[in-house]
C-alpha positions, 0 to 999 in steps of 0.5 A, spaced: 665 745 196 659 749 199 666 754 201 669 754 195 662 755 191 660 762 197 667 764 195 666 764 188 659 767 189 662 772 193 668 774 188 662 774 182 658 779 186 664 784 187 665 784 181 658 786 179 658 792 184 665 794 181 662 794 174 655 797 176 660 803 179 664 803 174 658 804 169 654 809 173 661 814 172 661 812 165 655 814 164 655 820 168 661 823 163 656 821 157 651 826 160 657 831 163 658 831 155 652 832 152 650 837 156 657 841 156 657 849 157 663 854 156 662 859 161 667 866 160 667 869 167 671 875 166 675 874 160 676 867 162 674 861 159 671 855 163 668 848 161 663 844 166 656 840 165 649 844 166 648 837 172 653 841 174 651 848 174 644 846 175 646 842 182 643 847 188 636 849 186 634 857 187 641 858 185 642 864 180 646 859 176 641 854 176 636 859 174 640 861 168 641 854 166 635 851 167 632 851 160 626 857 162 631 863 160 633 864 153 642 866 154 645 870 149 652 867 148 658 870 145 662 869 138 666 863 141 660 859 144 660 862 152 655 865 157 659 871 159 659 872 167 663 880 168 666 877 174 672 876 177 674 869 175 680 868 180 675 865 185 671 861 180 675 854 181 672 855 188 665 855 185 666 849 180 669 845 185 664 846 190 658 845 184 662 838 183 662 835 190 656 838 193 651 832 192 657 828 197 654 826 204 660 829 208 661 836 205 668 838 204 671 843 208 674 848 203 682 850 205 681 858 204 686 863 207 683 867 211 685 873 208 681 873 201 675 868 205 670 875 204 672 876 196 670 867 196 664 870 200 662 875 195 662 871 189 658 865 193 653 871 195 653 874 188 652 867 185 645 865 191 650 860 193 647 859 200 651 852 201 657 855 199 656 861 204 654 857 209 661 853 208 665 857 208 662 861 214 663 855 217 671 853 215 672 860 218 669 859 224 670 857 231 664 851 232 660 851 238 655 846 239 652 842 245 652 835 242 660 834 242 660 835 235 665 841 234 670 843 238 667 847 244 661 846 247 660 853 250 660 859 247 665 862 252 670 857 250 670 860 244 671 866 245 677 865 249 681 861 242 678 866 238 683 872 234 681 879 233 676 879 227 675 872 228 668 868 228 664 863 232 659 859 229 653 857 234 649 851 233 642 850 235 641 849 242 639 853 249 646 856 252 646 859 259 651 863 260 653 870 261 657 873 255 662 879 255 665 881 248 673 885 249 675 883 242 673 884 235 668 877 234 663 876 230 658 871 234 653 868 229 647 862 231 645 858 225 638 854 227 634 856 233 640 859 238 638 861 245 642 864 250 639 865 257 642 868 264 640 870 270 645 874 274 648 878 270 647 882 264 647 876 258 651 880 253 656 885 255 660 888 249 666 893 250 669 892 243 671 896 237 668 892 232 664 886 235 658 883 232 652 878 234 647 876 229 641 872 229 640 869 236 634 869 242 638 872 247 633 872 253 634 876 261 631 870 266 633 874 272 629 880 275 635 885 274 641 887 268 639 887 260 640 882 255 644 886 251 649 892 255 653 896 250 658 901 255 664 902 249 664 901 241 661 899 235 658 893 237 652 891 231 647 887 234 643 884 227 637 879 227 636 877 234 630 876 239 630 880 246 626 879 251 627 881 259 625 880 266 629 885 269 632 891 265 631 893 258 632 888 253 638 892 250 642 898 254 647 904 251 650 906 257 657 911 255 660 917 250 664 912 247 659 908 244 656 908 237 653 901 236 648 899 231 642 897 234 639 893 227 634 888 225 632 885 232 625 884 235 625 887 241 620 884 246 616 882 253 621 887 256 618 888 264 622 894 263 623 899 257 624 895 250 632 899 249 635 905 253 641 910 251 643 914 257 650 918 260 650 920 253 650 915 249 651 914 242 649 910 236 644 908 230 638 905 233 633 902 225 628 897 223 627 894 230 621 890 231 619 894 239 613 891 242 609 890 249 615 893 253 612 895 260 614 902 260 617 905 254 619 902 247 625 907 247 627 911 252 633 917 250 636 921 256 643 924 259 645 928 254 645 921 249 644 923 242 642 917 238 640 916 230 632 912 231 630 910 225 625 906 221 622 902 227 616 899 228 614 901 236 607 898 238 603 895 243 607 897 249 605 899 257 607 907 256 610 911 251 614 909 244 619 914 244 620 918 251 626 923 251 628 926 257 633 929 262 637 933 257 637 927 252 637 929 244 637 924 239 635 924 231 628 921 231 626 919 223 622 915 219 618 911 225 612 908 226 609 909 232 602 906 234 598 903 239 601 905 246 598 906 251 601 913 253 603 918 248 607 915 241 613 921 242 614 924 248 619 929 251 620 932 257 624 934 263 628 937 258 628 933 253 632 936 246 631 932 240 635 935 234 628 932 229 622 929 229 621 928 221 618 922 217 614 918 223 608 915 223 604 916 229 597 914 230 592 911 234 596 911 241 590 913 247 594 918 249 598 924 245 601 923 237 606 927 239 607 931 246 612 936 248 612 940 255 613 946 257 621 945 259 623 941 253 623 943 245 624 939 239 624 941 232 618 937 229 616 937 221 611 937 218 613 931 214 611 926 220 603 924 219 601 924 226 592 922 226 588 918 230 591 919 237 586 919 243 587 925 246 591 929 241 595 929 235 601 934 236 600 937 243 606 942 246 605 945 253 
């Protein structure tokens, strides 16, 4: 009796979760109904709820629906959107089952992920971005729950134009960069080495972002660039051997880009044996010799840099070395904020801010020239503001 009683219990309790389930799906379509919209993306009518489209907060989507905003509709009742609708069942989908514990991985051909990308851009979805980013993308991650455990594992499967996504966690290797890969860290990512340069890229088109990428050894870079366009962008640079990031070579032309160059026991970035370039909006700071230094016939473009608190110079050009230098600001050093010297030859010094430097603004010596304009703000340096030999 007492098994046919637990038995029975057991049916009637199943029988209750079922109803409760299937109530709150019930339920969910009653609200999904009260609350429907008709978006017209593009020409191209769509039906979803407002719980839909308000489902990831600080989306531009969430926002529009939100309640706070009064939205114009057209003659038919739609919010029209001038995007392109081809990718708009992805959005929807993804708005639909983004509150499900394990995310889905979306089924995106390679060839149009960037145009799903954009649209997720367009609309501020930073889930979806990140989805996507990562359904396209070799996994690295040191826990075992991807595919690789190195990012050198990686870089050997991945394919020209190819991505590999880097989890948290510290990784000591020594990379080289020989095909058109993009290396992305997502959370705190360190890569650290000692024996060789950490980074070496030699690729056309190869990309690093957003990782710490530090030189623990008393020789070699961080970074070393002897060939191609490699974009560097979002990373962190320390050194206690050679400059943090090193352009050697007339075959190179990276973009040196939103990185904080730091702590380098040598000089924060080097371009020499001319070397080629764009150098912009770095963060250059307590390097032990100079922020930048220019030499051998190297000509990059230095741009919108904040080059401070270092051991000597912020931008020393020298040895035949050019380059374009604009629109920086160069401040407290303890040497001069610009130097050129030994036969230094920049194009143009233009734009920059350069103040409170202990020794010279700016400071050209008598076997060297540059063209200095009159747009630079050059004040408050301790032993002259713009001194020529």
């Amino acid at each position: 009796i007492n098994a046919e009683y637990m038995g029975e219990r057991e049916r009637l309790e199943k029988e209750q979760r079922e109803f409760e389930a299937m109530k709150r799906r019930v339920d969910e379509v009653g609200r999904m109904n009260s609350t429907r919209v008709t978006l017209n993306i593009g020409g191209t009518p769509f039906e979803t709820s407002r719980d839909t489209l308000v489902g990831e907060e600080g989306s531009m989507l969430s926002a529009m629906f939100s309640g706070r905003f009064e939205i114009e509709t057209d003659d038919a009742g739609g919010v029209f959107i001038d995007r392109d609708p081809t990718y708009f069942p992805l959005i929807l989908r993804y708005l639909r089952e983004r509150h499900k514990e394990q995310p889905q991985r979306l089924n995106i051909a390679a060839e149009v992920s960037e145009q799903v990308l954009r649209e997720a851009q367009f609309y501020g979805l930073d889930g979806l971005e990140r989805l996507i980013v990562a359904s396209n993308s070799l996994i690295v991650s040191q826990d075992g729950s991807s595919d690789y455990t190195t990012i050198n594992g990686a870089l050997r499967d991945a394919q020209s134009g190819g991505r590999v996504l880097v989890r948290e966690g510290t990784y000591f290797e020594s990379l080289i960069l020989d095909k058109d890969v993009e290396v992305v860290g997502e959370g705190e990512v360190v890569l650290t080495f000692s024996g060789d340069h950490v980074v070496t890229s030699v690729a056309e088109k190869a990309v690093i972002k957003n990782m710490a990428i530090t030189q623990q050894g008393d020789e070699y870079h961080c970074l070393f660039i002897t060939k191609g366009g490699l974009l560097a962008e979002g990373c962190e640079f320390r050194s206690r051997g050679w400059a943090c990031v090193g352009v050697s070579g007339e075959r190179t032309r990276p973009t040196i880009r939103g990185n904080r160059v730091r702590a380098s026991a040598d000089n924060g970035i080097i371009v020499l044996s001319k070397g080629r370039g764009l150098i912009e909006d770095n963060e250059i700071e307590c390097f032990a010799l100079q922020g930048i230094e220019i030499r051998e016939e190297s000509n990059p473009v230095v741009r919108s840099n904040r080059i401070h608190d270092g051991h000597d110079s912020g931008i020393y050009v020298n040895t035949k070395g050019k380059g374009v230098i604009e629109r920086n600001e160069i401040y407290c050093n303890e040497f001069n904020g610009i130097a050129v010297k030994f036969e230094g030859q920049p194009g143009k010094i233009e734009g920059n801010n350069v103040h409170h430097n202990k020794q010279r603004g700016i400071f050209i010596s008598a076997d060297s020239c540059a063209e200095v304009e009159a747009s630079n703000v050059v004040h408050s340096n301790g032993a002259g503001d713009i001194v020529v030999e």
